[in-house]
LOVO-861938 format. One record per residue (C-alpha): residue in three letters; x negated, y negated, z; residue number from 1. Coordinates in steps of 0.02 Angstrom, whole numbers, plus 50000, padded with zeros to 5 digits. Layout:
<nodes>
+------+-------+-------+-------+------+
: resn :  east : north :    up : resi :
+------+-------+-------+-------+------+
:  ala :     X :     Y :     Z :  NUM :
...
+------+-------+-------+-------+------+
</nodes>
This chain:
<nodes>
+------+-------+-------+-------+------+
: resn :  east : north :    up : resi :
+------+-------+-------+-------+------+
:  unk : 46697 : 46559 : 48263 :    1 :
:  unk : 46779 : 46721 : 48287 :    2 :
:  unk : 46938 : 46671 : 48161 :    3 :
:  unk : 46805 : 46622 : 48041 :    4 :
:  unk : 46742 : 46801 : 48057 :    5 :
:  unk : 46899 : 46885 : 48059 :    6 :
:  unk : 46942 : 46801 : 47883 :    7 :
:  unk : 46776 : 46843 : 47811 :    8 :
:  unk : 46797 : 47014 : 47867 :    9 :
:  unk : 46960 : 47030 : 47784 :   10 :
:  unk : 46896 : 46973 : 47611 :   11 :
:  unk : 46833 : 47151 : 47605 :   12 :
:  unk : 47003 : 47254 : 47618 :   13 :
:  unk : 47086 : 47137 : 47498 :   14 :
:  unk : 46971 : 47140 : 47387 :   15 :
:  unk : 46985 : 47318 : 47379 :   16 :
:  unk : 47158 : 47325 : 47372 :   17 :
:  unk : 47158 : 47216 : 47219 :   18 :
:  unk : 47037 : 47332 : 47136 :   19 :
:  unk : 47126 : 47485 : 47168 :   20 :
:  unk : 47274 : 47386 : 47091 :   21 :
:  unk : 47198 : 47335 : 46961 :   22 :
:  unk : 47130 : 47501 : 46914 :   23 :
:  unk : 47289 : 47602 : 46920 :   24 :
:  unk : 47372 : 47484 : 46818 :   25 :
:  unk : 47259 : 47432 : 46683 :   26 :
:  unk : 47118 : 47557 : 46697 :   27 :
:  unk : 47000 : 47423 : 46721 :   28 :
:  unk : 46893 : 47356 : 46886 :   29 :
:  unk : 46850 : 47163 : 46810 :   30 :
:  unk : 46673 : 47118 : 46858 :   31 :
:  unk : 46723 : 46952 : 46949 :   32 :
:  unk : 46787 : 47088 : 47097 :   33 :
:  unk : 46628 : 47176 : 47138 :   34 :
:  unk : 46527 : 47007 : 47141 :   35 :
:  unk : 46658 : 46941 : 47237 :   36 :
:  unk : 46616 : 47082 : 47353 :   37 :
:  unk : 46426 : 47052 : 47346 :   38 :
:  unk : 46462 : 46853 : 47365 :   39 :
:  unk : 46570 : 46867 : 47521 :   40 :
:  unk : 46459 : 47002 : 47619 :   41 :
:  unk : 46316 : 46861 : 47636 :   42 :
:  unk : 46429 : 46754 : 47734 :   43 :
:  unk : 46508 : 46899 : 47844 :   44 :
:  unk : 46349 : 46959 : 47877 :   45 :
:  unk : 46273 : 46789 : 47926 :   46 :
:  unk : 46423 : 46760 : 48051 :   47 :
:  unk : 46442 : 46933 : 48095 :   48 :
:  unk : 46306 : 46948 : 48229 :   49 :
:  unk : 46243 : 47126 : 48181 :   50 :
:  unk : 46068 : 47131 : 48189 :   51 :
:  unk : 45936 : 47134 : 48056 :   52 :
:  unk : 45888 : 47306 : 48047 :   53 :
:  unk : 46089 : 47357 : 48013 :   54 :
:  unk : 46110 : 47219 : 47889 :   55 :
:  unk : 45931 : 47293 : 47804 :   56 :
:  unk : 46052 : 47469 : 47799 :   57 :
:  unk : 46180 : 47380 : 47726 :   58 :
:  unk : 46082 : 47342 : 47609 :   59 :
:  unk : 46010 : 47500 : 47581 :   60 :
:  unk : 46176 : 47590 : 47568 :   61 :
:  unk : 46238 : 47460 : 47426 :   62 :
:  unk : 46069 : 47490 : 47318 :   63 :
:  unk : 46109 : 47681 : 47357 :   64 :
:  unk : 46305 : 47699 : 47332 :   65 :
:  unk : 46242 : 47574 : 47164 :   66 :
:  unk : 46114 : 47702 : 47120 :   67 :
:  unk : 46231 : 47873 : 47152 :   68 :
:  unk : 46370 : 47754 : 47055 :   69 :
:  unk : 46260 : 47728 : 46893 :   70 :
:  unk : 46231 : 47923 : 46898 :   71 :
:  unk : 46428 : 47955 : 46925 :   72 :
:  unk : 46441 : 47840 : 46747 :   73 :
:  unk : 46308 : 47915 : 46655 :   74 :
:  unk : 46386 : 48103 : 46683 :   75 :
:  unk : 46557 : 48020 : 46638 :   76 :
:  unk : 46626 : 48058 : 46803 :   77 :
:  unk : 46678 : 47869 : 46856 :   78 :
:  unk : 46690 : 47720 : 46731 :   79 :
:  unk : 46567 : 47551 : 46754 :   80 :
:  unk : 46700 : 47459 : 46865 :   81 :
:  unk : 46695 : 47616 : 46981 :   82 :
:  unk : 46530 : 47612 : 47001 :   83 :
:  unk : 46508 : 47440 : 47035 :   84 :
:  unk : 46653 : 47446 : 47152 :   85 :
:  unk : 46578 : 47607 : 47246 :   86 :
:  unk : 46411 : 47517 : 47265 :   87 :
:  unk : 46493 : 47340 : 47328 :   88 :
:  unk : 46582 : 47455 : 47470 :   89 :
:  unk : 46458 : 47545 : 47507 :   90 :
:  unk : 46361 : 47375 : 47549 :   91 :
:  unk : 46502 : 47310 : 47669 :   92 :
:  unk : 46491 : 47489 : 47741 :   93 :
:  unk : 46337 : 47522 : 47779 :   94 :
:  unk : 46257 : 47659 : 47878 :   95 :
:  unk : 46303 : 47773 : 47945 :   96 :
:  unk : 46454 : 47747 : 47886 :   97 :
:  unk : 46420 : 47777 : 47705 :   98 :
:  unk : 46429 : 47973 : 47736 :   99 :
:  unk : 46634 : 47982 : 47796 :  100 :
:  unk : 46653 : 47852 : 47651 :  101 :
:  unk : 46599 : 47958 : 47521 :  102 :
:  unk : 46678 : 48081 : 47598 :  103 :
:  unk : 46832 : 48016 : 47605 :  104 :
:  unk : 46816 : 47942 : 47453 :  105 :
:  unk : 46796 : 48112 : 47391 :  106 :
:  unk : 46957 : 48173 : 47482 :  107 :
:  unk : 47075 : 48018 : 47423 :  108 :
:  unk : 46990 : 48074 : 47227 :  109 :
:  unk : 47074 : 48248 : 47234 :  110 :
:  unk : 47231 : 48188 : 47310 :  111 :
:  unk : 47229 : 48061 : 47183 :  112 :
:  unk : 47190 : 48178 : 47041 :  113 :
:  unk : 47316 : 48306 : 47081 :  114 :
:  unk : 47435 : 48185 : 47097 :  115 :
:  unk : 47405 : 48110 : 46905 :  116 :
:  unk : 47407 : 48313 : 46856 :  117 :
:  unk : 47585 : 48324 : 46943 :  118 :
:  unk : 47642 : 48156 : 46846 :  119 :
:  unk : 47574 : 48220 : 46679 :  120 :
:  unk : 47649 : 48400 : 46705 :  121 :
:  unk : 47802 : 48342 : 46609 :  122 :
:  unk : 47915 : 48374 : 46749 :  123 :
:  unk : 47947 : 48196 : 46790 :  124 :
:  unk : 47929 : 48151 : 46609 :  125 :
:  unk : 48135 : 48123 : 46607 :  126 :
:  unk : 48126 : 48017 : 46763 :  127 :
:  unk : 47975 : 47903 : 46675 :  128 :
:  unk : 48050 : 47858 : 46526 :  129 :
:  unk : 48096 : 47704 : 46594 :  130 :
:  unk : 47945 : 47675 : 46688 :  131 :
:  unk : 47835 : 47505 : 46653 :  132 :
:  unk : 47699 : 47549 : 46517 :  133 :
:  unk : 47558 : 47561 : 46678 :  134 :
:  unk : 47653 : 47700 : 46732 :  135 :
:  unk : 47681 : 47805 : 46570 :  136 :
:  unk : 47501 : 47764 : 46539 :  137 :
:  unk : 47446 : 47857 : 46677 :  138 :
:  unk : 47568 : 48020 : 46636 :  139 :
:  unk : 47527 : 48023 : 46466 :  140 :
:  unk : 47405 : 48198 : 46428 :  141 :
:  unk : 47225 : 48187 : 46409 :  142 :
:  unk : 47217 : 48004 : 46501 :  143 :
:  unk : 47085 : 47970 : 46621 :  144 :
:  unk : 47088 : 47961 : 46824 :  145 :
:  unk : 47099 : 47776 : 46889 :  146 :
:  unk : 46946 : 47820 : 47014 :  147 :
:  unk : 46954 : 47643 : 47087 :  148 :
:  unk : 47095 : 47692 : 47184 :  149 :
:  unk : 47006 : 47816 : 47296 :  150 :
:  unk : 46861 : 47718 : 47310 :  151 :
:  unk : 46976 : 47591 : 47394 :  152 :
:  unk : 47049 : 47699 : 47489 :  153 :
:  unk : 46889 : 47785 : 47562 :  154 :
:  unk : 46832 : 47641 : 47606 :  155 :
:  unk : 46968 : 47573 : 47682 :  156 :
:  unk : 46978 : 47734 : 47778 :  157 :
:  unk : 46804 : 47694 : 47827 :  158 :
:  unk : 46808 : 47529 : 47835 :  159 :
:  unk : 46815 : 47490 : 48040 :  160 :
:  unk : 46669 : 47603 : 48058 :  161 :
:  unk : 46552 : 47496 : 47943 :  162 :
:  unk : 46426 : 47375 : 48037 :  163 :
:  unk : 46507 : 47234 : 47988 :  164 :
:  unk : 46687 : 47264 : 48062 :  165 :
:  unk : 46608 : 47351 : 48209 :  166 :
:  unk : 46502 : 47191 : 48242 :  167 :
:  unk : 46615 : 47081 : 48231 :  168 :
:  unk : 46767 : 47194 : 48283 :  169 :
:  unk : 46667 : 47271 : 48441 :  170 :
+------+-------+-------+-------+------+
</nodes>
């Protein structure tokens, strides 16, 4: 039981990884990854052995990080594929993990920000003329901020403190 666990626990921080991939690359989180998300966290939770009420927060943290996520889109701050992502994360989180995720979520945004600034600064522009197209896409002025990438890495930052992993991690 406990490899069965262990493998649907580990759906989540590839999952993520492939998002954040996806995102820097192509600017794009594809739908099939958040409800692959939402899919695989019935499972892990059934064979997790966390109780009811932290599964309930689970919930409640998804509908939330969904709810602060459709907010983020409608200011123009995140695209739809963030949002979805930040509210599938947010389920496998949980409380009260859900506050250091969006915190560090928040952290990994700036770092990721000023570190798309520093590539479209024209400094490097010599160095990237060689680059694969993902990569002058994401220097070239005026382009947006693949947000996907510090979702994923807030919450796999936060990740092990979720009720999930700490169920079924101890």
């Amino acid at each position: 039981m406990h490899a069965l666990q262990i493998l649907l626990l580990l759906v989540f921080p590839a999952l993520a990884i492939v998002a954040a991939l996806k995102d820097v690359t192509s600017y794009t989180i594809p739908n099939w990854i958040s409800l692959a998300l939402v899919a695989a966290f019935l499972p892990a939770a059934a064979v997790s052995g966390a109780p009811l009420p932290a599964l309930g927060l689970c919930l409640a943290t998804g509908l939330g990080g969904l709810l602060i996520g459709m907010g983020m889109f409608a200011a123009g701050w995140i695209g739809g594929g963030d949002a979805k992502l930040f509210a599938a994360s947010g389920l496998w989180i949980g409380w009260p993990a859900a506050l250091p995720f969006m915190l560090a979520t928040g952290l990994a945004g700036g770092a990721v920000t000023m570190g798309i600034l520093a590539l479209r600064s024209g400094w490097l522009e010599p160095v990237l003329a060689g680059s694969p197209a993902w990569v002058r896409k994401l220097s070239a002025q005026g382009g947006d901020i693949p947000y996907g990438v510090a979702i994923a890495v807030g919450a796999l930052a936060t990740f092990p403190q979720g009720a999930l992993a700490a169920a079924i991690l101890g």
